[in-house]
N, C-alpha and C positions, 0 to 999 in steps of 0.2 A: 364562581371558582371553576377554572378548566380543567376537564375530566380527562382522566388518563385513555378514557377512552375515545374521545376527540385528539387526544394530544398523537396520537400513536396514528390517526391517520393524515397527518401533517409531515412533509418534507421541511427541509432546511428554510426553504424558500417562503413554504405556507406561514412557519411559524414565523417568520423573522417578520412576516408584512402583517399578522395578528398582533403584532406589540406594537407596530407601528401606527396600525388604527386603531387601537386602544380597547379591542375587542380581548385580551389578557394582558400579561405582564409576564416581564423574564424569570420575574420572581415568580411566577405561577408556570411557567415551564420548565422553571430548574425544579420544585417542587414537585411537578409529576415526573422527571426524569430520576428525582434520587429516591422517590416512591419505587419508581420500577426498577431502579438497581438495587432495593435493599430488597425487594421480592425474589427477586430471581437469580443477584449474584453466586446467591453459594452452591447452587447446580449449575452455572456458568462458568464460574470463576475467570469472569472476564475483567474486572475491574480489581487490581490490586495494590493499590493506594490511593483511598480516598480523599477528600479535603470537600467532603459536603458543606459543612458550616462555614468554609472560604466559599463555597463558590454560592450560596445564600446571600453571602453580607456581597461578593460582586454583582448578582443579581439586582439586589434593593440600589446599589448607586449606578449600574445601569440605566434604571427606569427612571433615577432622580437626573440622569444627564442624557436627555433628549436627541442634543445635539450628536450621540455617535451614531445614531440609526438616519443621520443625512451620509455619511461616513462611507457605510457597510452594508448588503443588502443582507444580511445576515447577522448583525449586531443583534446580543440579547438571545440568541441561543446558546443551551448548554451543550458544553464537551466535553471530549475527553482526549487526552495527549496521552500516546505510546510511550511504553515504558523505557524507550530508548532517547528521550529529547528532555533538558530539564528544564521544570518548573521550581522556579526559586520560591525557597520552604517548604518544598513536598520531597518525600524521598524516593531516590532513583537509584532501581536496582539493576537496570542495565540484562533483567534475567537470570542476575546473577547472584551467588553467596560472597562471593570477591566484594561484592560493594554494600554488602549487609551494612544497614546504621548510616548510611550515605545521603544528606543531605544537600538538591542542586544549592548552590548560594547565589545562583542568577537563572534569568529566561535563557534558552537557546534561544539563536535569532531568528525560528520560524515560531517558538512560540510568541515571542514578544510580537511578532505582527499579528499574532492571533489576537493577543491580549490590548492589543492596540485597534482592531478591530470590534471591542466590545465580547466578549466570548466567557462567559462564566464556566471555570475547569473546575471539573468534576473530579478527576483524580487521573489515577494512570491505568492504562490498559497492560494488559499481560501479553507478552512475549517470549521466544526461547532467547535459551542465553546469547545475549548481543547480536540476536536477529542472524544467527546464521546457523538455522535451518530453515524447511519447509513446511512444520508442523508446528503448535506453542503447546510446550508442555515441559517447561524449563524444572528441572529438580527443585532451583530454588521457590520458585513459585505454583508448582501446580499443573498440572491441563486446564486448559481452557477447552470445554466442551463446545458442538458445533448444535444450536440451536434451531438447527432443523432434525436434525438426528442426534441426540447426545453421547452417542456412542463412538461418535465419528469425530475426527477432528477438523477444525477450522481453516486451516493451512497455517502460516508462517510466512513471514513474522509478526505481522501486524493481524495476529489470530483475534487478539482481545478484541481491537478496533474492531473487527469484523463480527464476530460474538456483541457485540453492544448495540452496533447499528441494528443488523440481521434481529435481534429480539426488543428490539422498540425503547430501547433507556435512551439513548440519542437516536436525530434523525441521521448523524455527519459526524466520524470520527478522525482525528486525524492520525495517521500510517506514515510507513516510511517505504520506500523499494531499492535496495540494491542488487538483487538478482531476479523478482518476480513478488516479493513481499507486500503491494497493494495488491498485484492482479493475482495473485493465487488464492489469498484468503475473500477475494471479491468472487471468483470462481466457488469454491468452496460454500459460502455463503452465500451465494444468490443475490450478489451486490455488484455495481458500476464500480469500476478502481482505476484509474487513470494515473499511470505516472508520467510525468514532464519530462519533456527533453532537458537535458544537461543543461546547466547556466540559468534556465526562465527561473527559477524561482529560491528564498532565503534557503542558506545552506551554511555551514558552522566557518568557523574564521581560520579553519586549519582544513589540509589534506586529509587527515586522519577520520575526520567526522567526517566527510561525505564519502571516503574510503577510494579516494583519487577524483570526485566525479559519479563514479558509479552511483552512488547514492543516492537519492532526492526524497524528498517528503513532498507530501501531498495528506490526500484525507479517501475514506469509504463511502459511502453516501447510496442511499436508495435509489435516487432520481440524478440525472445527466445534469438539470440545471444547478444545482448544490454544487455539485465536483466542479461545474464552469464559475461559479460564484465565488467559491471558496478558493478557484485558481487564483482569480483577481487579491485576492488578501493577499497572497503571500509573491506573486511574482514581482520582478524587481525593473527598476526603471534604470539601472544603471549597474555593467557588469561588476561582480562579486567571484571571485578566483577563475573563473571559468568565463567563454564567450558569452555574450546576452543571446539569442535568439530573437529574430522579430516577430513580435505577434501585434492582435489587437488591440485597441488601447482598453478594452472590456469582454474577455471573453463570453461573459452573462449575457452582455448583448452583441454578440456575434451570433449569436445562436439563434436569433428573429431576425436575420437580413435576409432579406427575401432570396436572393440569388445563390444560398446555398442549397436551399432545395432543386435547384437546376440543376447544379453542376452534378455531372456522370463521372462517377472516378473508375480508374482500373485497380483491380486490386486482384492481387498475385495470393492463388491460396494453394497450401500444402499440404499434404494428408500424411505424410510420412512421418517420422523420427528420423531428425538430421544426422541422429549418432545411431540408427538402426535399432533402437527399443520398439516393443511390442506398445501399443495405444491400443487403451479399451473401445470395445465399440459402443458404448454411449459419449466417451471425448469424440469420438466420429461424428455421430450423429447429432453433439451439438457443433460440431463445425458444417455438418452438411445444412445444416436447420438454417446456420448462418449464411450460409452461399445461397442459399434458394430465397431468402428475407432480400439480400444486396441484391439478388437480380431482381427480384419481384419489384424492388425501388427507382431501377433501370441501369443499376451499377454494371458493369463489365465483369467477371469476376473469372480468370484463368487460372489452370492450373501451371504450377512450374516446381522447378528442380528447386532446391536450398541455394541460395549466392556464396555465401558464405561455408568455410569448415568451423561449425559449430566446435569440433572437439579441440581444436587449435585456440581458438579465442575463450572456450570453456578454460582451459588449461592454463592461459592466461590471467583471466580474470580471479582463477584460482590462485595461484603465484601473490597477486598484488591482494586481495582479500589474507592469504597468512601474514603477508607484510602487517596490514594495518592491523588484523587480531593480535599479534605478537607485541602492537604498539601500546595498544590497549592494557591489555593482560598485564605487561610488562611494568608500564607505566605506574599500574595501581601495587603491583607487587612487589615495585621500588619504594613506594609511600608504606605500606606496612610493614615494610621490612621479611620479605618472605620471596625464597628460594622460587622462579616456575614454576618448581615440580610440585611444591609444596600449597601454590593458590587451591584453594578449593572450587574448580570449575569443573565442570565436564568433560567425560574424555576426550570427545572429540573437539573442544575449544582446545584442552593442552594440547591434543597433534597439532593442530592448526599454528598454534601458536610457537610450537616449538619449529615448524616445517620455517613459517614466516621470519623465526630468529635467523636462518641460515642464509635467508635470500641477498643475495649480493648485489650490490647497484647494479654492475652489469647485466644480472638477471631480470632484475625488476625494470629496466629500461627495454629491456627485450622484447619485455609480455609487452609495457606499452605502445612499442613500436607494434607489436602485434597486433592488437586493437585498433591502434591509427591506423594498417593496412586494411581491418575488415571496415574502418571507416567510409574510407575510401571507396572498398570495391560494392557497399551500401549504396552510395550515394549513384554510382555509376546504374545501378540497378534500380534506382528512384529516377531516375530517369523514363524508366519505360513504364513505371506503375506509383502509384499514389501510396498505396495501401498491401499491407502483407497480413495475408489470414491465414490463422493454423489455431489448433489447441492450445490451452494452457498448460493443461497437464496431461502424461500420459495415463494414467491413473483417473480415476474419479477419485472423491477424497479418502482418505485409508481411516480406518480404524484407529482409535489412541493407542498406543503403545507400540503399533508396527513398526515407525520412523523413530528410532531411540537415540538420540545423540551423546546419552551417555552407555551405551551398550560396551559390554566388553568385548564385544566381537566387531572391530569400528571395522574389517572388511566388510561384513555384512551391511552393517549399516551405510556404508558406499555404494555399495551395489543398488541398495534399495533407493534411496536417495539418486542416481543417475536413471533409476528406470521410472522414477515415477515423475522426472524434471527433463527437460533440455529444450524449452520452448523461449522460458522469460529473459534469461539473464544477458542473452547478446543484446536485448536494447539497454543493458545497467552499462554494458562495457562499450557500444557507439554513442550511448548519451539521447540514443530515439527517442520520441514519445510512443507510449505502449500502453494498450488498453484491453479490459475483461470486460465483455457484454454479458449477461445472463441469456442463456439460450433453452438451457435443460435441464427438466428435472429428471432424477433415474427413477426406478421402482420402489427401489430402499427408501425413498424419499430424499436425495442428495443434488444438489444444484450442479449447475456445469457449464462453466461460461466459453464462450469466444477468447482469442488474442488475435485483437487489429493490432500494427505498428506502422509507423507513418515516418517519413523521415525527417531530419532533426530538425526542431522548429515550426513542425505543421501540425501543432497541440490545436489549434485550432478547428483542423481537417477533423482530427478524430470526434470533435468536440460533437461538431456539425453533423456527424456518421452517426455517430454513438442517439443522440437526440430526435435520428429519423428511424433509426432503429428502436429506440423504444414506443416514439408513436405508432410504428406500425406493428408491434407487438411487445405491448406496456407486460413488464415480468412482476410478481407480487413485489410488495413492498417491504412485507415482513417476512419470515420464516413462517412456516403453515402452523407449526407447533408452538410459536410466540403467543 
């Protein structure tokens, strides 16, 4: 029987190739995965709907069907889906008290590739309401404490995801990003987060679920080869609302072609705030960690101005984020029959929601156009560099209850929210791929990652960076305090 203390130091990748040579079973890795979420969840509170006994009986026909582990390199590991994507007959609370008693009645279409990949779900992870903020600590559901410090929060949105991996119940969680939501809470917790450029990979069959584009799911994951393995489940062989990007036909195995280890990229890095916020100097000092790693590998690595006005395309991407809140909100508060004012959400989701009611096509075409212009003046600026480095956050991670998104004072809570963000969200609104390396740990004991960004379609670049960056300074696996 495999011991959870073997299980915990296995990646995505260890355990998937252990069931395949018959050294355990998926059944004996979901077994030590809901071991360690029934130990440790309630000082966590990362996981908040379970479906242990589902993902047991998927586990036993996993093993009785052989044939998905030719499939998958990853078939037969447990997961878990964020609480923002549904799993048909589990309940999805969106974060929210609006969808209390809420049953999905089908897969979304990143899970079904998951579930088509062989993946026994464990249940759902905790998020803030509908993933718009930077911390998870949703009224309706709780904090999710950050398992290297529990005092500290995880980031947002995909906090749980990041709380699950970080303390050993899964190796590979899957997240979602539309403003910085894998690479913040990867930041945060001392994890790899990688979101995809726009179009590569499943995304919902309306506007409103990927939130124009901005949006993409992906997953958390300890190790670089996991997040490249788990790319392959879900990107798509044929565009789905948006352009396809071209990549590998395997990014798992782009990552052993010998000729990436040659290639010298340039990479443009920032030390500022684009919008003029204060950056602590341990977010410095892991971006300096990271410029001294790239040159040490024999990268180029200069400094330069911001291409872009951050506060322009912020503003933007603002604008079209009320839209879809308001769709959201809206949508379910026409099904129960209840006034806006009267859903039971969050302050700051009703401002949101109420700003989004107002926006007029004209407006909401504007921001877009907005966005197509910082498209543009991107790609002209990938021209001269491969790669953009700068912080994640300017903050290291805050304390639970600093970032309140139900506070009655929602100025405050803008303010704090603008000074501790403005790194992630311009690649949700170009469609980049965008990635958090682990670089530093503080005093207090709090991780602190990198942000590379690469231009749209070069998920692969980062893939390649990310994988030489950690052989030449492999970060723990788990939280110290795990």
């Amino acid at each position: 029987m495999l011991k959870y203390s073997d299980y915990a130091k296995l990646d995505g990748i260890a355990a998937a190739e252990g069931i395949r040579n018959k050294e355990f079973s998926s059944t004996e890795l979901t077994a030590c995965a809901i071991d360690r979420a029934l130990q440790i969840n309630s000082s966590l509170n990362t996981i908040v709907h379970e479906s242990f006994d589902s993902a047991r009986e998927q586990a036993k026909w996993i093993d009785n069907n052989p044939e998905l582990f030719k499939q998958s390199h990853v078939a037969g590991l447990p997961f878990l889906i964020k609480d923002l994507a549904e799993v048909e007959g589990i309940a999805t609370s969106f974060g929210s008290a609006l969808f209390k008693g809420y049953v999905s009645p089908q897969h979304s279409n990143i899970v079904a590739k998951y579930v088509e990949a062989g993946l026994p779900i464990l249940g759902k992870t905790n998020t803030p309401e509908f993933g718009l903020t930077l911390t998870t600590e949703a009224r309706a559901n709780g904090p999710c404490r950050n398992p290297w410090n529990l005092d500290y929060s995880t980031g947002g949105s995909s906090g749980g995801a990041a709380a699950a991996v970080a303390a050993g119940i899964v190796p590979v969680a899957h997240a979602s990003d539309g403003g910085g939501s894998i690479r913040i809470p990867a930041s945060c917790c001392g994890l790899f987060g990688l979101k995809p450029s726009r179009g590569l990979t499943a995304v919902g069959d309306t506007l409103n679920e990927s939130w124009g584009g901005m949006s993409v799911g992906h997953v958390l994951s300890r190790t670089v080869r996991d997040s490249a393995a788990f790319l392959d489940v879900i990107k798509l062989d044929q565009s789905h609302l948006y352009p396809l990007p071209t990549s590998p036909d395997s990014f798992y195995d782009s990552l052993h072609e010998p000729s990436t280890k040659d290639r010298k990229l340039r990479i443009a890095v920032q030390f500022d705030h684009p919008t003029g916020e204060s950056i602590d100097q341990d977010c410095l000092l892991a971006l300096r960690k990271a410029v001294e790693l790239c040159e040490s590998l024999g990268h180029q690595v200069v400094e330069t101005a911001h291409p872009i006005d951050h506060g322009l395309a912020g503003r933007a991407m603002s604008r079209m984020i009320n839209t879809y809140t308001y769709q959201s909100v809206g949508k379910r508060a026409e099904q129960l029959q209840l006034a806006l004012e009267d859903c039971p959400v969050e302050s700051s989701t009703l401002m949101m929601a109420k700003r989004g009611q107002t926006v007029s096509a004209t407006a909401y075409i504007d921001a877009r156009n907005q966005l197509i212009e910082a498209e543009q003046q991107l790609q002209n600026f990938y021209q001269q560099y491969d790669v953009i480095l700068q912080p994640v956050l300017s903050k290291v991670p805050a304390k639970l209850g600093w970032l309140d998104m139900d506070s009655d004072d929602l100025k405050a809570y803008g303010s704090r929210f603008t000074a501790y963000s403005g790194f992630t969200a311009l690649a949700n609104g170009t469609g980049q791929p965008s990635m958090s390396v682990p670089m530093h740990v503080t005093e207090s004991n709090l991780p602190v990652g990198a942000l590379f960004t690469a231009a749209w379609g070069k998920d692969a670049t980062l893939l390649q960076l990310a994988a030489q960056l950690e052989s030449a300074a492999p970060w723990p696996q788990l939280a110290d305090s795990a």
